[in-house]
PAMI-710971 format. One record per residue (C-alpha): chain; x, y, z; residue in three letters. Coordinates in Angstrom, 1 decimal, decimal comma. Example, Ala and Ser with C-alpha at 12.3 -4.5 7.8 and 13.67 -1.06 7.14 Angstrom:
// residues 2
{A; {12,3; -4,5; 7,8}; ala}
{A; {13,7; -1,1; 7,1}; ser}
This chain:
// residues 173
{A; {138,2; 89,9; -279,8}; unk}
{A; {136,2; 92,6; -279,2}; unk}
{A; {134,9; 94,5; -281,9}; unk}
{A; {136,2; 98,3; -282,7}; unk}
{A; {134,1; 101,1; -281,5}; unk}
{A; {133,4; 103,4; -284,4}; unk}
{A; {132,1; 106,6; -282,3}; unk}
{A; {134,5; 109,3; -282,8}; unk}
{A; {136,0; 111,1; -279,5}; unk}
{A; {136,4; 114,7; -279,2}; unk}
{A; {134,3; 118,0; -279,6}; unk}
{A; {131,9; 119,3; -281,9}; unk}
{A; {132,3; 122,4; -283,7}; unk}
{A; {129,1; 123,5; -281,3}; unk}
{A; {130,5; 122,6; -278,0}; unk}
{A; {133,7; 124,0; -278,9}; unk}
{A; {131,8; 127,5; -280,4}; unk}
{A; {130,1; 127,7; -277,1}; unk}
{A; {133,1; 127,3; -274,9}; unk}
{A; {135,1; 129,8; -276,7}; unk}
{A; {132,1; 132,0; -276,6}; unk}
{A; {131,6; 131,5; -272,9}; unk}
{A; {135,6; 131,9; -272,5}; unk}
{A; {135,8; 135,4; -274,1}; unk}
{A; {132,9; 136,4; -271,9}; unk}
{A; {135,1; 135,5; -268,6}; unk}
{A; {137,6; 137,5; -270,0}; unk}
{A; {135,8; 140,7; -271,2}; unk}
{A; {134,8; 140,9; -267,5}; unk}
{A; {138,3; 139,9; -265,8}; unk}
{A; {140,4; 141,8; -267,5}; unk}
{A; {139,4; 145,1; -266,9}; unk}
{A; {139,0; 144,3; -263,2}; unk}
{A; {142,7; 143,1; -263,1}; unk}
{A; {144,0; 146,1; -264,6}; unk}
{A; {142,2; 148,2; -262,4}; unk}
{A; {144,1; 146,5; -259,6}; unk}
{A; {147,1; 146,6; -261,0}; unk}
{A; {146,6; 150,8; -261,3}; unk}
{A; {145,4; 151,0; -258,0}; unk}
{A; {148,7; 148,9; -256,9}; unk}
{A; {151,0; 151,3; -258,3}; unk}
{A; {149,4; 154,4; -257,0}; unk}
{A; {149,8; 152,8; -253,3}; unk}
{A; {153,5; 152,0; -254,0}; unk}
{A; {153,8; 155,4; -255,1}; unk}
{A; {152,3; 156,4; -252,0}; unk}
{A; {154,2; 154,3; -249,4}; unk}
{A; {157,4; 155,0; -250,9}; unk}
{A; {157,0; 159,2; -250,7}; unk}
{A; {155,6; 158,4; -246,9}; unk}
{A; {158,9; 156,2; -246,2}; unk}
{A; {161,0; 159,5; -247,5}; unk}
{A; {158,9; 161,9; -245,1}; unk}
{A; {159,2; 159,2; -242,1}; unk}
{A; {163,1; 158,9; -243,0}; unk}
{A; {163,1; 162,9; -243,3}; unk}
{A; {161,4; 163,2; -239,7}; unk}
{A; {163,7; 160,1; -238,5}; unk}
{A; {166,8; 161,8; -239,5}; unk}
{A; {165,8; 165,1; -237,9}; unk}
{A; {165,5; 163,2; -234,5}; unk}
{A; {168,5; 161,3; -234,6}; unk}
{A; {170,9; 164,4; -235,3}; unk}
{A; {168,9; 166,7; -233,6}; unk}
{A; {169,1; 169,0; -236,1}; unk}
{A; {166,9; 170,2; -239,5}; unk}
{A; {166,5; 167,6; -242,2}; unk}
{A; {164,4; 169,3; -245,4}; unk}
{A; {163,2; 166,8; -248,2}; unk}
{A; {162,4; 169,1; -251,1}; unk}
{A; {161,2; 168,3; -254,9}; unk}
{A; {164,5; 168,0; -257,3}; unk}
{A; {164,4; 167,0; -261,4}; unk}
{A; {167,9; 166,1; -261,0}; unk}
{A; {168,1; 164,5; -257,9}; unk}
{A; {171,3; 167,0; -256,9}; unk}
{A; {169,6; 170,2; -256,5}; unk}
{A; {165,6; 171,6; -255,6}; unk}
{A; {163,8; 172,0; -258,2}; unk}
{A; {162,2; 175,4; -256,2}; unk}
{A; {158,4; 173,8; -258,1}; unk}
{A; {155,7; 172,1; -256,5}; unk}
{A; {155,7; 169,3; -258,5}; unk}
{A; {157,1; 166,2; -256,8}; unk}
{A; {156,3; 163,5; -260,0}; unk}
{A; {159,9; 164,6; -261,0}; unk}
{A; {161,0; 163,4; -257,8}; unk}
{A; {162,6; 164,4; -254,2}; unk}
{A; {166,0; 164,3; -252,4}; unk}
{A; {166,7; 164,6; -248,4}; unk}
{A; {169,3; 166,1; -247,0}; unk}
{A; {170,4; 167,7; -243,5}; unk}
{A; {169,8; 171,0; -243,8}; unk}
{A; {171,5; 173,1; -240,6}; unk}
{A; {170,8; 176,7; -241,9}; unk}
{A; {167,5; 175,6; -242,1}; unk}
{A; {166,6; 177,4; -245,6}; unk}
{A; {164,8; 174,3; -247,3}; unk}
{A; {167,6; 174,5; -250,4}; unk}
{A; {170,5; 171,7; -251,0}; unk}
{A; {173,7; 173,8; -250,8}; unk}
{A; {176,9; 173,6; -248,9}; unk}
{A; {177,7; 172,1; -246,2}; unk}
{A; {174,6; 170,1; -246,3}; unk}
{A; {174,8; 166,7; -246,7}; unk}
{A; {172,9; 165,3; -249,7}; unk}
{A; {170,9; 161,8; -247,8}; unk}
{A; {169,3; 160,0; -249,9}; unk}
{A; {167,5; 160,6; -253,5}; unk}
{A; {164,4; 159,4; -255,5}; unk}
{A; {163,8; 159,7; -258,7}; unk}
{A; {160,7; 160,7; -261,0}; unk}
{A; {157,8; 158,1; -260,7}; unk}
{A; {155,6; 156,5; -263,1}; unk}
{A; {154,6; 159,1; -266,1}; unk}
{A; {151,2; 158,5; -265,5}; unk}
{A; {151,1; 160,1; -261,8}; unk}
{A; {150,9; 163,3; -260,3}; unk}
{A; {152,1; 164,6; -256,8}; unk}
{A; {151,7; 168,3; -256,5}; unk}
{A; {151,7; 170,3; -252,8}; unk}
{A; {151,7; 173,9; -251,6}; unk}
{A; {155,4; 173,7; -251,3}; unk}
{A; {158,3; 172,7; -252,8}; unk}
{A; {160,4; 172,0; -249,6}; unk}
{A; {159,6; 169,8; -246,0}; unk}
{A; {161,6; 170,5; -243,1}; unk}
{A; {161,7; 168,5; -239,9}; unk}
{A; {163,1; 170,3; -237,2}; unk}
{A; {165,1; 168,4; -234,1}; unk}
{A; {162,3; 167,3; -232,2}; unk}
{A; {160,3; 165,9; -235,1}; unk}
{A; {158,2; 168,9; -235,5}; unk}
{A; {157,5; 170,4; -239,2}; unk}
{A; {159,0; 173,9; -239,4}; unk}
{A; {157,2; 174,5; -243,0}; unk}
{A; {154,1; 174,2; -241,1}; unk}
{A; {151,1; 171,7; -242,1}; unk}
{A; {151,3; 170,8; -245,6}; unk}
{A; {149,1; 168,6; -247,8}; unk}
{A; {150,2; 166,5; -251,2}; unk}
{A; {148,0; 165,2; -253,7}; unk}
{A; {148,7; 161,5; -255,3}; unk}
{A; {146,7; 161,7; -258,4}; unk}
{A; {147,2; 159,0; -261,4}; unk}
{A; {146,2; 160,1; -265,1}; unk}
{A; {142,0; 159,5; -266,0}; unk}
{A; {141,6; 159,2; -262,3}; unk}
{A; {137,6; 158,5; -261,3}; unk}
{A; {135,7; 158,1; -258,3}; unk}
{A; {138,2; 157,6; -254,9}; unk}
{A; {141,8; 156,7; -256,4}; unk}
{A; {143,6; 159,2; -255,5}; unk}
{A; {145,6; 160,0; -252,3}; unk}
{A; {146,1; 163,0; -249,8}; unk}
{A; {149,1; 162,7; -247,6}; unk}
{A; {148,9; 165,0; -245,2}; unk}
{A; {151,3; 166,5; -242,3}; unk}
{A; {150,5; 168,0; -239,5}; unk}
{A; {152,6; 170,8; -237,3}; unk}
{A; {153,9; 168,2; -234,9}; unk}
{A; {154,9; 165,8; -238,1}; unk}
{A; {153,0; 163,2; -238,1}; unk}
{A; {152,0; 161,8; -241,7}; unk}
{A; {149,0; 160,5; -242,7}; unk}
{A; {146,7; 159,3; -245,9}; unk}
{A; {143,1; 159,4; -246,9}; unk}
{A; {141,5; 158,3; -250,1}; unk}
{A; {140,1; 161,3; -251,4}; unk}
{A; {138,1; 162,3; -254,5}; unk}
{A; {139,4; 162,6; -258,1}; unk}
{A; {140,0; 166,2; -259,1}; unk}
C-alpha cells in the first residue's frame, strides 16, 4: 500500500486572481475590435445590397430596352420625391421616362429601410437607366454614412454617365 498524498490539487486564490486579471485584459482589447468589425460588416452589406439594386436597375434597362428608374420610397409603393435613401428604394420600368412610379409602370422589385444607424443621402431622389445602359439622370454620387462615423468608414457610390457603378472609401463627414 502506498501511502496517501496529502498535497492538495487545484489553484490558489493568486493564480486564479492573476488569470482572471490577465483574462479581463484580453477582453477589454478584443471586444472593442470585434465590434468594430461587426459595424464595418454591416455598412458593406448595406453597400452591396444598394449596388445589386442599381446593377439590377441598369440590367433591367438592357434587357427591355427600355427606361428602368430606381427612386427612394418610405413605403415601398410610391417615391418618396427626398433624397434620403435610409428609408429605402423600389425599381420599376419606367417608359415615360419621368423617374415617378405611376401607371402603367410596372413596380420590379422593393427594398426596404436599412439599419437605423445608417445614412444614404444623394443629389437625387430618382436613377434612370436608359435602353442601352446609360444613366439619363446624369452622374450621380451617394453617400453611405453610419451614425459616430470616424476616420475612412464611410462609402461613396458613385455613377458615371455611361452607368457604370463604383465605390471608394471616403472620409467621415
Amino acid at each position: 500500500m502506498y501511502p496517501v498524498s496529502k498535497a492538495e490539487r487545484g489553484f490558489t486564490i493568486i493564480e486564479l486572481m492573476m488569470t482572471i486579471t490577465v483574462l479581463g485584459l484580453l477582453l477589454g482589447v478584443a471586444v472593442p475590435s470585434f465590434l468594430e468589425t461587426v459595424r464595418n460588416n454591416r455598412l458593406i452589406s448595406r453597400n452591396n445590397e444598394f449596388i445589386g439594386a442599381l446593377n439590377m436597375a441598369r440590367s433591367e434597362a438592357l434587357k427591355r430596352s427600355d427606361s428602368v428608374s430606381i427612386c427612394a420610397s418610405a413605403d415601398e409603393a410610391t417615391c418618396s420625391e427626398t433624397n434620403d435613401w435610409g428609408t429605402g428604394w423600389i425599381l420599376f420600368t419606367d417608359p415615360n421616362a419621368n423617374g415617378t412610379f405611376e401607371a402603367p409602370d410596372e413596380l420590379l422589385q422593393t427594398w426596404g429601410a436599412g439599419p437605423p444607424e445608417f445614412t444614404l443621402n444623394a443629389s437625387n431622389s430618382f436613377i434612370r437607366f436608359g435602353s442601352i445602359g446609360t444613366s439619363e439622370t446624369g452622374i450621380q454620387t451617394f453617400d453611405l454614412v453610419r451614425a459616430n462615423c470616424v476616420g475612412l468608414h464611410a462609402r461613396r457610390i458613385s455613377i458615371s454617365m455611361i452607368g457604370r457603378i463604383s465605390t471608394a472609401k471616403v472620409a467621415c463627414p
